[in-house]
C-alpha positions in Angstrom: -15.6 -8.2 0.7 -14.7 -6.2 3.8 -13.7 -8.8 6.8 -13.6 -6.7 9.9 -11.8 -8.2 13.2 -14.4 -8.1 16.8 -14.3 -5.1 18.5 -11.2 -4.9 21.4 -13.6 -4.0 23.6 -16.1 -6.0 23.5 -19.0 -5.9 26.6 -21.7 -8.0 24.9 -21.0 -11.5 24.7 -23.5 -11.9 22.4 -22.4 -9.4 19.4 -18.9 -10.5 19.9 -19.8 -14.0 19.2 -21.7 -12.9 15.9 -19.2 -10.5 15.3 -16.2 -13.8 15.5 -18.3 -16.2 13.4 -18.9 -12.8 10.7 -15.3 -13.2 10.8 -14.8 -16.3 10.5 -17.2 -17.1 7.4 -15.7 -14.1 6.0 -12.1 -15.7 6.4 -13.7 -19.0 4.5 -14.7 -17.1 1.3 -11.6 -15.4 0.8 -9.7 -18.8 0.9 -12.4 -20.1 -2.1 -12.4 -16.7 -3.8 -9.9 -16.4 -6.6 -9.2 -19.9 -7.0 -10.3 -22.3 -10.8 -13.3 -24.9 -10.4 -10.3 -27.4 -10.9 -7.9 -25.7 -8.0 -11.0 -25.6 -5.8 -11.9 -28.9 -6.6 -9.0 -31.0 -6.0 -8.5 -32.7 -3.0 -4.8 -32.8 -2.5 -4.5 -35.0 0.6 -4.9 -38.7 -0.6 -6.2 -39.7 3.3 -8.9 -37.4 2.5 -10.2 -37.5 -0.9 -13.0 -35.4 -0.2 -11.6 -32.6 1.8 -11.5 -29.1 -1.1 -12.2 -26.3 -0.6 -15.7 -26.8 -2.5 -16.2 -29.4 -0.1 -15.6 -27.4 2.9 -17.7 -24.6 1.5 -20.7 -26.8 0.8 -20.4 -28.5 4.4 -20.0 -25.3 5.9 -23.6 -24.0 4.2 -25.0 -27.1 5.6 -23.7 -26.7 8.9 -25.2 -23.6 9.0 -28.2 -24.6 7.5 -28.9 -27.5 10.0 -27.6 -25.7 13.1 -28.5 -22.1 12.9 -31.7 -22.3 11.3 -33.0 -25.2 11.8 -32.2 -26.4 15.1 -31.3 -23.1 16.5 -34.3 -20.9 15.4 -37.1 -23.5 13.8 -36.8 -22.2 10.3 -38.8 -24.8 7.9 -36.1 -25.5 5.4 -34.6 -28.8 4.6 -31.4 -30.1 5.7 -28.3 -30.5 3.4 -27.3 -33.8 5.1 -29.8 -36.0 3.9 -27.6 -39.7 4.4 -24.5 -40.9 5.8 -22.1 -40.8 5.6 -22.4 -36.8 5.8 -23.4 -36.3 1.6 -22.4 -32.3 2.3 -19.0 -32.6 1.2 -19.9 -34.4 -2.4 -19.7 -32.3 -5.3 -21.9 -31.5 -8.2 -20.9 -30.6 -11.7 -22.5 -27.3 -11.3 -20.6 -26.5 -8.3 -18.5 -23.4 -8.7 -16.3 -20.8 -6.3 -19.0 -18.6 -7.3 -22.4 -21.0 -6.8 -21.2 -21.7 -3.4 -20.0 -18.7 -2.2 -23.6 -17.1 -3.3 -25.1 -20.5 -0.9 -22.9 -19.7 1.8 -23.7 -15.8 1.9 -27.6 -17.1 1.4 -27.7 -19.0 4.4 -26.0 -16.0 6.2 -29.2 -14.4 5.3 -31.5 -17.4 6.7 -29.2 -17.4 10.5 -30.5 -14.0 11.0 -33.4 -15.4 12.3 -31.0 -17.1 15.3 -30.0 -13.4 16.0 -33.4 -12.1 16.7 -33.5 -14.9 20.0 -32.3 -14.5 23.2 -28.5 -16.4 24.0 -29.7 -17.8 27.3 -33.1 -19.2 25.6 -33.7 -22.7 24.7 -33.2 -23.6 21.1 -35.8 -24.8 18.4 -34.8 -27.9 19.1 -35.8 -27.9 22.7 -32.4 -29.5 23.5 -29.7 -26.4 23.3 -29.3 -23.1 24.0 -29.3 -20.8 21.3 -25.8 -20.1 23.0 -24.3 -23.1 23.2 -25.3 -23.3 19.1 -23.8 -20.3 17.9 -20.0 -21.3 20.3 -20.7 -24.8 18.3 -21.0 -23.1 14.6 -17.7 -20.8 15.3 -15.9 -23.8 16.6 -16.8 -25.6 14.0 -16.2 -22.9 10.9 -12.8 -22.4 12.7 -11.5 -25.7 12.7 -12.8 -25.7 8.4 -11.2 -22.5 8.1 -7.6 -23.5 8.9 -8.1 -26.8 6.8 -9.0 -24.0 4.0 -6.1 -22.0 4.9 -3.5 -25.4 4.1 -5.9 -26.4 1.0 -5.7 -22.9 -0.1 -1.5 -23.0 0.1 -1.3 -26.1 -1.8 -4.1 -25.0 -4.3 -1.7 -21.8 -5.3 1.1 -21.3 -2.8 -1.1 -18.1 -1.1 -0.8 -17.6 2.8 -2.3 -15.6 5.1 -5.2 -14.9 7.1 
């Protein structure tokens, strides 16, 4: 996968935002890529015993899920947090580097429809801007990404960004 850092000199607010969050999710699949179901799996800090980087990777799909496309462009698709506490971080069985990286790069697909509106417009769910959605989704896929970034040192001693 080619990760490719926002252009230096930006002039549209709105590309460079999509342009940082493409960065950002691209950051979060290389941290998953390469590691075992069991190294991906394993949540190694006992306070937070279900913080992987499976975990993050499933939330992170369901972030984008709930955010981009449904609340931010009115897709009809059903949420990934269905309960509370927040079921997105649970793990199945089935759950592989590979199955969620393919979810993730899925629901990619689906946020294109968030592209196609105007920044300044109102979201779907009349209570946003589609602006102040897409400045929430990076914030919040940056903040997972530097917990992937430890996980990912702990799981097999590589660093980096």
């Amino acid at each position: 996968m080619t990760r490719s850092w926002p252009t230096n000199l930006a002039h549209d607010e709105g590309v460079l935002a999509w342009e940082f969050l493409d960065f950002l999710r691209k950051t979060a699949v290389m941290k998953v890529e390469g590691l075992t179901r069991e190294q991906a799996a394993t949540a190694p800090i006992a306070t937070s015993p279900k913080l992987t980087p499976l975990g993050l990777l499933k939330h992170l799909t369901a972030v984008e899920r709930y955010w981009l496309c449904i609340a931010g462009a009115g897709l009809d698709l059903p949420s990934l947090w269905r309960g509370d506490p927040d079921p997105s971080w649970n793990l199945e069985d089935d759950d592989t580097p590979a199955s969620l990286i393919q979810a993730y790069r899925e629901e990619w697909a689906n946020a294109e429809a968030l592209k196609k509106l105007d920044p300044d417009a109102t979201a779907a769910d009349g209570k946003r801007t589609v602006r102040w959605i897409l400045a929430h989704v990076a914030q919040e896929t940056a903040r997972h990404v530097g917990h992937l970034d430890l996980l990912r040192e702990l799981a097999d001693g590589q660093t980096g960004e």
